[in-house]
C-alpha positions in Angstrom: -40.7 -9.5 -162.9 -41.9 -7.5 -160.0 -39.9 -4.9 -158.1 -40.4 -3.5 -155.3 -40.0 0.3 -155.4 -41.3 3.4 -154.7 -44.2 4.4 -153.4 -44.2 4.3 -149.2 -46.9 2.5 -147.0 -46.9 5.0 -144.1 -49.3 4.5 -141.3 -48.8 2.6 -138.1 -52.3 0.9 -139.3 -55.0 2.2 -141.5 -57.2 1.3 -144.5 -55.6 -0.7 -146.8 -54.0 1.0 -150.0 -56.5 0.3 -153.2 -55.6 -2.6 -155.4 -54.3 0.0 -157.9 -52.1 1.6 -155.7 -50.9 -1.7 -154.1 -50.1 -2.7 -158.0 -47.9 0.4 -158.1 -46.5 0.5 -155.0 -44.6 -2.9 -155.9 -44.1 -2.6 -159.6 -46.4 -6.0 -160.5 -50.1 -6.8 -161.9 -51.4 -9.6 -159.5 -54.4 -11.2 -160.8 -55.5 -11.5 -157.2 -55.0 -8.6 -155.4 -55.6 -9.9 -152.2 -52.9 -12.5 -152.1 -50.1 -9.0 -151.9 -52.2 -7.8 -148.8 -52.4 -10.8 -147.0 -48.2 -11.0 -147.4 -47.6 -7.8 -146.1 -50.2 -8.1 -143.1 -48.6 -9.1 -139.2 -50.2 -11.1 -137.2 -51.1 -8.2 -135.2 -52.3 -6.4 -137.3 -55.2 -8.4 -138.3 -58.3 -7.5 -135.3 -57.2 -3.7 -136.6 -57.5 -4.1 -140.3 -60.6 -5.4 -142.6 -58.3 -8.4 -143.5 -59.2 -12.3 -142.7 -55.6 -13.0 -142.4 -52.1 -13.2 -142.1 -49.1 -13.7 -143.6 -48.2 -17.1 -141.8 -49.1 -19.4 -143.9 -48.3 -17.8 -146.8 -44.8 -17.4 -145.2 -44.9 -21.4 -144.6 -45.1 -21.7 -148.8 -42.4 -19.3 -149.3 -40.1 -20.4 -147.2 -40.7 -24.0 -149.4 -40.6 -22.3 -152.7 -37.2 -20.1 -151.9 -35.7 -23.4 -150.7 -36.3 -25.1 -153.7 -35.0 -22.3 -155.9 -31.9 -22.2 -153.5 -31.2 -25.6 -154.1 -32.1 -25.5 -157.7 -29.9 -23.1 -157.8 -27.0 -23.8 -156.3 -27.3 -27.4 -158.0 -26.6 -25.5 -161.4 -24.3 -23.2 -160.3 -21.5 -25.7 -158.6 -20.4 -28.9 -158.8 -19.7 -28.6 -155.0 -20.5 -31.4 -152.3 -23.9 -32.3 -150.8 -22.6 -31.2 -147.4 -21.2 -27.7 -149.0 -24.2 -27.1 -151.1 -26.2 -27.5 -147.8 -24.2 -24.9 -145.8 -24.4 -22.4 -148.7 -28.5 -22.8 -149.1 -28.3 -22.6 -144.9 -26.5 -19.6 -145.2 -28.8 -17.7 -148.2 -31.8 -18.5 -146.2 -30.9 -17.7 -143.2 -33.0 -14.9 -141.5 -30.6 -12.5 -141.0 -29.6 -12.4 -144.4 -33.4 -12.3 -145.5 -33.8 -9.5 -143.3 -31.0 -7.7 -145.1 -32.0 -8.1 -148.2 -36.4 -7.0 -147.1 -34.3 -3.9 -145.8 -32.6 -3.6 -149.4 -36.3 -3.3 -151.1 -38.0 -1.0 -148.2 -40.2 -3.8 -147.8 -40.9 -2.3 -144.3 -42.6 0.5 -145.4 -45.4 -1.7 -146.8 -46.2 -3.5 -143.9 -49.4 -3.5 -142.5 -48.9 -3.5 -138.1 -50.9 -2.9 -135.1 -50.1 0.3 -134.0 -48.7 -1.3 -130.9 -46.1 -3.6 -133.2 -45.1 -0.4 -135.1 -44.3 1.8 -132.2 -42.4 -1.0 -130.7 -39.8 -0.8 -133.8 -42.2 -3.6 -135.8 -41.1 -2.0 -139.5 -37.4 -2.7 -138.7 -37.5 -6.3 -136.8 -35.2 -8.7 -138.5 -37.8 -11.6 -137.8 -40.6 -9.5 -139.3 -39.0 -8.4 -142.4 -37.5 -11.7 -143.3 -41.2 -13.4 -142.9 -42.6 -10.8 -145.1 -39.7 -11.9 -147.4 -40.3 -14.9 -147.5 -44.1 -14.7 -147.7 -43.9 -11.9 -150.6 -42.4 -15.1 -152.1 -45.2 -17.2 -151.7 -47.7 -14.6 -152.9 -45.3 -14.5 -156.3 -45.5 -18.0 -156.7 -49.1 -18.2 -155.8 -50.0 -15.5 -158.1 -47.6 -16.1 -161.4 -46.0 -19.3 -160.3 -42.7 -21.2 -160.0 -40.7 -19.4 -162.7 -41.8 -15.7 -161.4 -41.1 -16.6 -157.8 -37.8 -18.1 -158.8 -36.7 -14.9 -160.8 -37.4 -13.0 -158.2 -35.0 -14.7 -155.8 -32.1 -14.5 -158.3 -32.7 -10.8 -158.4 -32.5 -10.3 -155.1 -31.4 -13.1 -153.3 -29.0 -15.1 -154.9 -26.8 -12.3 -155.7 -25.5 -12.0 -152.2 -24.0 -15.5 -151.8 -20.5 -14.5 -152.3 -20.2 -11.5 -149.8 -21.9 -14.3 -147.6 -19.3 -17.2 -148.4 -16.7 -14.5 -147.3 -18.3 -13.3 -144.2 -18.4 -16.8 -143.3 -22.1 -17.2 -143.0 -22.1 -20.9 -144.3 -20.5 -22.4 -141.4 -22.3 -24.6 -138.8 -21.0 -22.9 -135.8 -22.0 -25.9 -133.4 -20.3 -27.9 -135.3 -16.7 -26.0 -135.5 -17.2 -25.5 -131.8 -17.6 -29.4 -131.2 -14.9 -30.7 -133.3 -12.7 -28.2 -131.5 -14.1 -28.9 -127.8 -13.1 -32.3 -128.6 -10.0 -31.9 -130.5 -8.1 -29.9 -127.7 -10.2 -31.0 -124.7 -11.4 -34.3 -125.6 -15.2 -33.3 -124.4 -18.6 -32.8 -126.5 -20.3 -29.7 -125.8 -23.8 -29.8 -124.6 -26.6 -27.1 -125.0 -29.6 -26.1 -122.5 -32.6 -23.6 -123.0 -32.4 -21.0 -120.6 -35.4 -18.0 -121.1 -38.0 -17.9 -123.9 -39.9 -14.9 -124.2 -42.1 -13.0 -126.1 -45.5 -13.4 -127.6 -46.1 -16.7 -130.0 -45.0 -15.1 -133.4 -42.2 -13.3 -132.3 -40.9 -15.7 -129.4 -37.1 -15.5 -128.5 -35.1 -18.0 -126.7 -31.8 -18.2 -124.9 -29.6 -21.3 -124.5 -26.1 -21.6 -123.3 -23.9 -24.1 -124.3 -21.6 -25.8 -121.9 -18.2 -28.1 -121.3 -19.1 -30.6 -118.8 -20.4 -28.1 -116.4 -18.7 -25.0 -117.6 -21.1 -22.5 -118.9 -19.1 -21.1 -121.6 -21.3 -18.4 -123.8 -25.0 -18.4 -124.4 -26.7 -17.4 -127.7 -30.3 -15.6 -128.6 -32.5 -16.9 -131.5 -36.0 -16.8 -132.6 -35.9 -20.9 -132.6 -33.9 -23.0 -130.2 -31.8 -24.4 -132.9 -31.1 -20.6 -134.0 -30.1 -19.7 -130.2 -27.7 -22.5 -129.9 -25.7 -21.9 -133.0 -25.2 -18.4 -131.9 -24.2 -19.7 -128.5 -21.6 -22.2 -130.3 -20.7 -18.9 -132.1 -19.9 -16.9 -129.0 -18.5 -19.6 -127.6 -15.7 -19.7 -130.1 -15.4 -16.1 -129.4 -15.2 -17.3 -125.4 -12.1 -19.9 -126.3 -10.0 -17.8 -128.7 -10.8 -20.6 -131.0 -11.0 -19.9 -134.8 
């Protein structure tokens, strides 16, 4: 069962730890040593590093493999609905959550940035620690498979769903806000993009989400559907509605 503990990864970029020390560093033997590096390597850090790669793919299979140990899961653990067992996966694998939880394990210290990325705050970005995350998963389940890749979630994962149940993270905000809009005003909200910035794999967007032609809050995300469910969330902040 690896761990990650101890030992920091402290430059803005330089060589790469040795195998040994990367081994240490995270409490785990990987048979394939590279596998670990290319998890913890940014896209930017990649022309400033002897790597071949990224973590993006690698975050692509994680984000598979923690789904499916979600659901699993959360299958076993309630006899709840489809429709509730949905909003509870939604809400442990949403990114802000993920981001917590790469905070919880230092996982920013291992990191491997441009120096650009790591002046700009890089270590502590909620969309670059919960990508690590998530790719930290696939390299478990690449390296030692489905079982060590699923233990690894209900160590750290899976333990937070309750404190997220009562924080009311499993709630599709867009969907509160439209049976409301509709309950009291008879009207079905509508959402439009508004900015996107930012470079390709860190992009953030803004939409707003209206009443007819009443702009009524407007919501920030790293995907449009992200943006527009914190926009439905402000926006139920905007109406006094609870």
């Amino acid at each position: 069962m690896p761990l990650l503990i101890a030992m920091r990864y402290n430059p803005p970029m330089s060589e790469p730890a040795s195998h040994t020390v990367l081994e240490h560093a995270i409490g785990a033997h990987f048979r394939t040593k590279d596998i670990l590096l290319q998890a913890l390597t940014h896209r930017s850090a990649v022309r400033e590093s002897r790597t071949n790669g990224h973590n993006e793919r690698m975050e692509f299979l994680g984000d598979a493999v923690l789904e499916l140990a979600s659901t699993d899961h959360l299958y076993r653990l309630s006899g709840k609905s489809e429709g509730e067992l949905t909003s509870w996966r939604s809400a442990l694998v949403q990114r802000e959550h993920l981001a917590a939880v790469a905070r919880e394990i230092n996982l920013g210290d291992y990191l491997r940035l441009s120096r650009g990325e790591a002046v700009a705050g890089g270590r502590d970005r909620d969309s670059n620690l919960a990508n690590a995350l998530e790719a930290l998963i696939g390299a478990v389940y690449l390296d030692r498979g489905f079982p060590e890749a699923q233990a690894f979630c209900e160590k750290f994962i899976f333990p937070r769903l309750q404190g997220l149940l009562a924080q009311g993270k499993h709630r599709d905000e867009k969907s509160v806000f439209q049976e409301i809009a509709q309950e009291k005003l008879g009207i079905t909200p509508h959402y439009e993009a508004v900015a996107a910035m930012g470079p390709d794999h860190d992009r953030q967007f803004t939409c707003a989400v209206f009443l007819v032609d009443e702009k009524v809050a407007e919501g920030k995300g790293n995907s449009k559907q992200r943006a527009e469910q914190d926009a439905a969330r402000e926006g139920l902040k905007a109406k006094g509605w609870k």
